[in-house]
C-alpha positions as CSV (number, residue, x, y, z in Angstrom):
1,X,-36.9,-17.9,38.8
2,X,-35.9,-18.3,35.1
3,X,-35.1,-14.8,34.9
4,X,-33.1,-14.3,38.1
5,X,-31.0,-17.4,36.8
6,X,-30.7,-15.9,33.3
7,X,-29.3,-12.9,34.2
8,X,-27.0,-15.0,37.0
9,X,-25.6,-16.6,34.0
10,X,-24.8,-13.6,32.0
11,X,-23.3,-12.1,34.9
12,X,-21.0,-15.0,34.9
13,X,-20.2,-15.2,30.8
14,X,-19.5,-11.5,31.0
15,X,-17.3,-11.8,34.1
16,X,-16.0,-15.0,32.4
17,X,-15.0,-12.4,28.7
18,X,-13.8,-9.7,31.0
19,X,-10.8,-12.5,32.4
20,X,-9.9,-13.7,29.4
21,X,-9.8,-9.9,27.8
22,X,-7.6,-9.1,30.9
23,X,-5.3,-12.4,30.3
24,X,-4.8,-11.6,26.8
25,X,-3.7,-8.3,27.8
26,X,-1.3,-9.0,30.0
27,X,-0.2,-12.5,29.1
28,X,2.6,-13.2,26.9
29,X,1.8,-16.6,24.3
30,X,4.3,-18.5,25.8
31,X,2.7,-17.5,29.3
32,X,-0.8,-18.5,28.1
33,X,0.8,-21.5,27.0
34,X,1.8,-22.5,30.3
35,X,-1.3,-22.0,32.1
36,X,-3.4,-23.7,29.2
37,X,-0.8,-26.7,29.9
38,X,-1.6,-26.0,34.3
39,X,-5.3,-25.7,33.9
40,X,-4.9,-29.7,32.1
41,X,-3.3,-30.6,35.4
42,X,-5.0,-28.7,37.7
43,X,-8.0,-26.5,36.6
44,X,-8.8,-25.1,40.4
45,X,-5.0,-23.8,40.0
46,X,-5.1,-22.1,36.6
47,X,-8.2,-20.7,38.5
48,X,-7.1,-19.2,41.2
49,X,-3.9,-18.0,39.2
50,X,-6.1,-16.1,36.9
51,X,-7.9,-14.4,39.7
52,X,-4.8,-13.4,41.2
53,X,-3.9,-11.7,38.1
54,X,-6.9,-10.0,37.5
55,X,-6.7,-8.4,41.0
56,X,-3.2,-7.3,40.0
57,X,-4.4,-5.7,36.6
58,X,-7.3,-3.8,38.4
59,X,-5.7,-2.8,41.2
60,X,-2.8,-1.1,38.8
61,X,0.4,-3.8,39.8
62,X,0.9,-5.0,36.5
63,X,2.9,-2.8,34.3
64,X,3.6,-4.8,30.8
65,X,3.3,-8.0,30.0
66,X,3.8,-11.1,32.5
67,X,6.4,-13.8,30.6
68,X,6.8,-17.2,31.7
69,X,9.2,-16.8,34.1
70,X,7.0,-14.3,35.9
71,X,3.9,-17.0,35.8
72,X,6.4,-19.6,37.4
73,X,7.0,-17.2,40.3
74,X,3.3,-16.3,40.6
75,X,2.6,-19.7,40.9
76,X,5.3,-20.7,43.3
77,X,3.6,-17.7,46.0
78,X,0.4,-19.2,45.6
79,X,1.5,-22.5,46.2
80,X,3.3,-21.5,48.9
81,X,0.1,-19.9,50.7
82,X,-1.5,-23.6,50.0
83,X,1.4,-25.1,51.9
84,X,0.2,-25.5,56.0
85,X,1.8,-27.4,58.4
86,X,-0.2,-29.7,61.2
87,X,1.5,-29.8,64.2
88,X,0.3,-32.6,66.9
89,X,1.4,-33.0,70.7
């Protein structure tokens, strides 16, 4: 058991040093800047953004680096997936 959860946990640090080699790459400071200052607020956010850019990176959508502005639209799609309406009769 202490093996299968060793090697658990290095899957995770390495998945963990792969994001933030990807982030580097394609981050701009003041971009990494502003999702240090969203994962204060709201780490499950900064979470999900990062995800979202990784997929982007791998899958060959991001050409150059993402500035601010670009991060603020990023996060204003996935907010507006997180947006749902209930509608009661």
């Amino acid at each position: 058991m202490d093996q299968a959860y060793n090697e658990n946990l290095k899957k995770q640090l390495e998945l963990e040093n792969l994001k933030k080699t990807i982030l580097l790459n394609v981050l701009t400071k003041e971009a990494r800047e502003r999702l240090n200052n969203i994962r204060i607020v709201k780490p499950e956010l900064a979470n999900q953004i990062e995800l979202y850019m990784v997929q982007l990176y791998q899958s060959g959508q991001i050409s150059g680096k993402i500035d601010e502005d670009q991060l603020k639209k990023i996060l204003n799609i996935l907010q507006r997936k997180r947006e749902f309406k209930i509608i009661r009769k």
